[in-house]
C-alpha positions in Angstrom: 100.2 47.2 11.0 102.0 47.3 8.1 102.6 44.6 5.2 106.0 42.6 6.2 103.9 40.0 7.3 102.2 39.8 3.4 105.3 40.1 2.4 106.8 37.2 3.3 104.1 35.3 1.5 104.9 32.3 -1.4 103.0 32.0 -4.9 101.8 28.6 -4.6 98.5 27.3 -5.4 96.1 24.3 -4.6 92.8 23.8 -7.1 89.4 22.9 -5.0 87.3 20.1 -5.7 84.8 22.4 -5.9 86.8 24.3 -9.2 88.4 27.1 -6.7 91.8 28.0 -6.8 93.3 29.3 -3.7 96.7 30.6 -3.2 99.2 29.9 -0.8 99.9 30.5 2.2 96.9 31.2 2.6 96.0 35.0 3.6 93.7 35.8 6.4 93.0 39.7 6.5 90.8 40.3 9.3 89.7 38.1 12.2 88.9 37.8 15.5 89.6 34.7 18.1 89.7 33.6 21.8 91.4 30.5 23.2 91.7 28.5 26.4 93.8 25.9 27.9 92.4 23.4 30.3 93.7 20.8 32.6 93.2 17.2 31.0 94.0 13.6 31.9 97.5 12.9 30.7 96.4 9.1 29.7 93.3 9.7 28.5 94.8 12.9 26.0 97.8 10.2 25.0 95.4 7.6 24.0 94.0 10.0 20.8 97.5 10.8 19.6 98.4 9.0 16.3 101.9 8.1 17.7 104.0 7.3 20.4 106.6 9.5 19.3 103.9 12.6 20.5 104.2 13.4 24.1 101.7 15.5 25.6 102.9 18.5 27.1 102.6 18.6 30.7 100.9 21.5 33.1 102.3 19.1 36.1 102.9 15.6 36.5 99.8 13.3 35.0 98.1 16.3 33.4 97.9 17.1 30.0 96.4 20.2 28.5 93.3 20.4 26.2 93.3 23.7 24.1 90.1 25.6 22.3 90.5 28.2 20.2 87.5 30.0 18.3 88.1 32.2 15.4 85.8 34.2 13.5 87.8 34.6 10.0 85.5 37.8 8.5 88.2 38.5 5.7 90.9 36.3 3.4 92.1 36.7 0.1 90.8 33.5 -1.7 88.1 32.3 0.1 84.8 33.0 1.4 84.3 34.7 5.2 83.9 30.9 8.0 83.8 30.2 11.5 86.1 27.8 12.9 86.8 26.1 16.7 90.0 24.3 16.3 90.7 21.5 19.1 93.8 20.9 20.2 96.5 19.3 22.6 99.9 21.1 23.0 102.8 17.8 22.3 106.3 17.6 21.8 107.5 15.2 19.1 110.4 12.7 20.0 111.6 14.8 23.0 114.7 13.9 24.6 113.2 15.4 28.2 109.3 16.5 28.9 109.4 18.8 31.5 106.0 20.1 33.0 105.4 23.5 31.6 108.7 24.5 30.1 107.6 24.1 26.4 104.3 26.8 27.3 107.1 28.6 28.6 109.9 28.5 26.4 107.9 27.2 23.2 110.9 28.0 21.0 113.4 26.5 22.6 111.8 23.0 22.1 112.1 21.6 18.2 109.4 19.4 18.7 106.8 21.4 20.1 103.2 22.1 18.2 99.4 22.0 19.0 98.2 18.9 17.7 94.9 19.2 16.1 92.1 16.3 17.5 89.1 18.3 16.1 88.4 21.6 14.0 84.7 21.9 13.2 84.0 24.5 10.1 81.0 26.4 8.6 81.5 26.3 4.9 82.6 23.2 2.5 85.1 25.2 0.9 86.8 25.6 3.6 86.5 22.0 4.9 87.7 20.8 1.4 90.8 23.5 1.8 92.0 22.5 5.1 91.9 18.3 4.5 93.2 18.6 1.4 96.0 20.8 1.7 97.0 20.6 5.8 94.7 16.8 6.7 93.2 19.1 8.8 90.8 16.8 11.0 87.5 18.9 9.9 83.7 18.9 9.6 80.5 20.8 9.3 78.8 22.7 12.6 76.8 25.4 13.2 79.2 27.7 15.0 78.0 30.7 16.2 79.3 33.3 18.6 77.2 36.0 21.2 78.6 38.6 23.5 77.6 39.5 26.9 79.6 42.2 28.4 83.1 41.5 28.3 82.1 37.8 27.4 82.6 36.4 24.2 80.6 32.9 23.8 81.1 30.6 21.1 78.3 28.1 20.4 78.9 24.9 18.4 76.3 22.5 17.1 76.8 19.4 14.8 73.9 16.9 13.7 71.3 18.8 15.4 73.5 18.0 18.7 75.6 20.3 21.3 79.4 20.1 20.8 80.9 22.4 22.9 80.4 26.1 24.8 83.2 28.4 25.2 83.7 31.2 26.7 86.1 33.6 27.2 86.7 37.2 29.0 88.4 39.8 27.5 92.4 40.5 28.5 93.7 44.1 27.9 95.8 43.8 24.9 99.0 44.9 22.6 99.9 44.4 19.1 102.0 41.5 18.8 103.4 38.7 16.2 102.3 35.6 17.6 103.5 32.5 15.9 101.8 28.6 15.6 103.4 25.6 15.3 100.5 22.7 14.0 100.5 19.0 13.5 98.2 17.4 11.3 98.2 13.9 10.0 98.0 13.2 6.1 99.1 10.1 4.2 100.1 8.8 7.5 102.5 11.2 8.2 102.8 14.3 10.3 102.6 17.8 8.9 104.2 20.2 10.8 103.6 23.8 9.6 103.3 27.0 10.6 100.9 30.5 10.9 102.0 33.4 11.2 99.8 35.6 13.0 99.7 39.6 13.5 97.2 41.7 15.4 95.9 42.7 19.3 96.3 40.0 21.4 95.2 40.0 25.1 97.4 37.4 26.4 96.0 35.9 30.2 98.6 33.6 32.1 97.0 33.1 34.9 94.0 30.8 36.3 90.4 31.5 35.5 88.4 33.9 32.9 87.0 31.2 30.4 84.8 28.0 30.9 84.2 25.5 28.6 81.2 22.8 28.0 80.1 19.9 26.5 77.2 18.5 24.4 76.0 14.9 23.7 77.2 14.8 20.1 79.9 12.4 19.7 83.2 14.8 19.5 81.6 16.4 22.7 81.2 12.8 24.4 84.7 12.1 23.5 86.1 15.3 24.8 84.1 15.1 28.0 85.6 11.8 28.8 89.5 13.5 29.2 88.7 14.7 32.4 89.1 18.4 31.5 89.0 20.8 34.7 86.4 23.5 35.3 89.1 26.1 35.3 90.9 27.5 32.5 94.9 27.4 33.3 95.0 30.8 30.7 93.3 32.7 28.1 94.0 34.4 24.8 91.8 37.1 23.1 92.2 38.7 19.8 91.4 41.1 17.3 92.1 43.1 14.3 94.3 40.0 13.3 95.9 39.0 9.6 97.5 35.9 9.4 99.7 33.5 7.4 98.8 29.6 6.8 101.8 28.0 5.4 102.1 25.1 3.9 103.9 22.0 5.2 107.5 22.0 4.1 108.3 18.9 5.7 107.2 15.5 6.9 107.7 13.3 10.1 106.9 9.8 10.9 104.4 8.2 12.8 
């Protein structure tokens, strides 16, 4: 890999309550990550979005999709090494049509489209005070921890001495890609849409099957298992050897 993607980078900068300064975007050098998509009651996923103006994107008529991602972030420029499991709902703001699939499909051909964050469960208070501060990224403390059992990789995460979630994903052969994601966030009662810009080998699984995912008694677990989510994954990413972009915001949309 070489540095176009670095060098596409801003000089901003945001000062931690904790006396850090952090520049921005921020730059993730090395990490590792898996994510899965799951089938998910359309309602019951509409009924935690902040707006009406969110649809959820559709897999097929009445089903929404509920996407996990967990990311082991062992190297960044400005702050310390975390683990993060960022919970999410694929949506389309204001669209004039919501047809099932298409915006998975075609994700840049629809304006609106982003992964709208419910949850993101962290395992340092840097970067808990980074990511609410700067993005109103929806986060909070957890024991996350991830094992690996063949071509398995588990993640493990545990909250007020109380299950949250399992998932696991297989490995997908993979290529060196730019992958790009579009996230909403709510701060100051508004939606932030911004973007990361990733780089690395992603093993990218379209088809059914190859992750599971569990949940625990603690509350965000409780929540979660009340969407209905289906046993089988609807597709899988894995990644490695990844460096990454977070931008800032750069512009605002009402609730």
């Amino acid at each position: 890999m070489d540095d176009v993607l670095f060098a596409r980078g801003g000089a901003g900068c945001v000062d931690l309550p904790s006396g850090a300064r952090v520049q921005l975007p921020l730059r993730y050098l090395d990490w590792t990550g898996m994510m899965a998509h799951f089938p998910a009651s359309a309602a019951a996923i509409r009924k935690l979005l902040p707006s009406p103006k969110l649809k959820p994107v559709l897999a097929w008529p009445g089903t929404a999709i509920l996407s996990v991602a967990a990311l082991e972030y062992r190297r960044l420029a400005d702050v310390r090494p975390y683990n993060e499991v960022a919970i999410m709902t694929p949506v389309l703001y204001e669209p004039a049509l919501n047809i099932p699939a298409a915006p998975l499909l075609f994700p840049k051909l629809f304006k609106g489209f982003g992964l709208f964050v419910l949850h993101m469960p962290v395992t340092t208070q840097e970067s808990l005070e980074l990511g609410v501060q700067v993005w109103g990224y929806p986060k909070f403390l957890a024991d996350i921890r991830f094992e690996e059992e063949g071509n398995l990789r588990r993640c493990r995460v545990r909250a007020d001495g109380k299950d949250v979630l399992t998932l696991g994903v297989k490995q997908a052969p993979g290529q060196i890609r730019n992958v790009d994601f579009r996230m909403l966030t709510v701060k100051d009662g508004k939606l932030l849409p911004h973007l990361i810009e990733t780089e690395g080998l992603y093993g990218l699984w379209g088809f059914p099957g190859g992750a599971s995912l569990s949940f625990g008694d603690h509350p965000v677990g409780r929540e979660l298992q009340s969407l209905g989510v289906g046993k089988t994954a609807l597709a899988r990413v894995f990644a490695s050897n990844v460096r990454s972009l977070l931008h800032e915001a750069v512009t605002e949309l009402a609730i």
